[in-house]
C-alpha positions as CSV (number, residue, x, y, z in Angstrom):
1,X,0.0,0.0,0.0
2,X,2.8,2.4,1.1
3,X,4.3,1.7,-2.2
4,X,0.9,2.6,-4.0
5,X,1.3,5.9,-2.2
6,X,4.3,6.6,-3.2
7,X,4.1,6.3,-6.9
8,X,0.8,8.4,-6.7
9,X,2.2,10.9,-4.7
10,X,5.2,11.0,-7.0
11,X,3.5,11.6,-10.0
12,X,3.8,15.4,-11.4
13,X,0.7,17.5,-10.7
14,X,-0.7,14.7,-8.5
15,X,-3.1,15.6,-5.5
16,X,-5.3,14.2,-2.9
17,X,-7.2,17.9,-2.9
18,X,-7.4,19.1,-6.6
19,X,-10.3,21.3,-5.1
20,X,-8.4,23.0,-2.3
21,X,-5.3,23.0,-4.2
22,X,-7.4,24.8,-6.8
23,X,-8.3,27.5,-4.3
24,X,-5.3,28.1,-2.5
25,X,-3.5,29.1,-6.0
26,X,-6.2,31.4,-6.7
27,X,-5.6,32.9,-3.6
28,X,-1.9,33.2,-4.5
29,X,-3.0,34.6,-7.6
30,X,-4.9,37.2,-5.6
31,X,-2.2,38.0,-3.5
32,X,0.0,39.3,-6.2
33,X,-2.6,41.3,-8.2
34,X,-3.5,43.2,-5.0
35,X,-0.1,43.8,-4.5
36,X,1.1,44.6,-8.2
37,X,-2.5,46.3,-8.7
38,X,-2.7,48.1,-5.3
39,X,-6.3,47.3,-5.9
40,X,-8.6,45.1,-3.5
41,X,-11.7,45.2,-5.6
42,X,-11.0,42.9,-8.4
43,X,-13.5,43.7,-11.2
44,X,-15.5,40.5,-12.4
45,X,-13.9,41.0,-16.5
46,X,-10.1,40.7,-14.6
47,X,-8.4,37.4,-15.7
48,X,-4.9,36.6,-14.6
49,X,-2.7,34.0,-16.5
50,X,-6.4,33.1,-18.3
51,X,-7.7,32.1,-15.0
52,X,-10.9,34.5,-14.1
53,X,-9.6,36.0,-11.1
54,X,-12.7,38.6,-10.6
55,X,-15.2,35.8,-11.0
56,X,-13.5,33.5,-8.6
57,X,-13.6,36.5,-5.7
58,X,-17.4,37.6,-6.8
59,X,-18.1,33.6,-5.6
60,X,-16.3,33.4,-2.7
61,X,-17.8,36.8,-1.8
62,X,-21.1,35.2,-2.6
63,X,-20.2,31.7,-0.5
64,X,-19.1,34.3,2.3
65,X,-21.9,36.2,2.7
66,X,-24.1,32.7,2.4
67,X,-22.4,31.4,5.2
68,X,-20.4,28.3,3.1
69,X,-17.2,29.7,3.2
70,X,-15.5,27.6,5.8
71,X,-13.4,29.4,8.3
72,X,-9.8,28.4,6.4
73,X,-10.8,30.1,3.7
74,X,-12.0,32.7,4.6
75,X,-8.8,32.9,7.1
76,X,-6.8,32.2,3.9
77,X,-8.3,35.3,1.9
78,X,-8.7,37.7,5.1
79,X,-5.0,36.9,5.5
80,X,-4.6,39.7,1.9
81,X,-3.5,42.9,3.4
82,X,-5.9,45.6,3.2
83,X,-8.7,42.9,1.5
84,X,-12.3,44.5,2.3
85,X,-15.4,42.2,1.6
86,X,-17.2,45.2,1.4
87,X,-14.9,46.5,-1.2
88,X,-14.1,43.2,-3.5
């Protein structure tokens, strides 16, 4: 079994989480475009590196003010300096 591990966990691009690993590079990718941008509202046209970057924010707002963000993410994307829900 440990073996079967292994080889999966070897393999490039291989995760256990695509979902979470999914988010947490969006939230990388939000990072920098408030820090290159000096912007924390991220208008919903805004792509970055072809991923929609001010769609992605306009849902997690929407999952935020629904109550289905769990607390790690919303810890994750509070953790954006100067990041206002209000604002985004």
């Amino acid at each position: 079994m440990d073996e079967r591990i292994n080889q999966l966990e070897s393999t490039p691009g291989w995760s256990w989480d695509p979902g979470e690993d999914a988010f947490h590079k969006a939230v990388s990718l939000l990072r920098t475009y408030v820090m290159q941008e000096g912007l924390t509202s991220v208008p919903n046209k805004d792509k970055v590196n072809g991923f929609g970057l001010g769609i992605w924010v306009a849902r997690q707002k929407s999952a935020y003010i629904k109550g289905k963000l769990s607390s790690a993410r919303i810890d994750a994307i509070e953790s954006i300096h100067g990041l206002d829900w209000d604002k985004s």
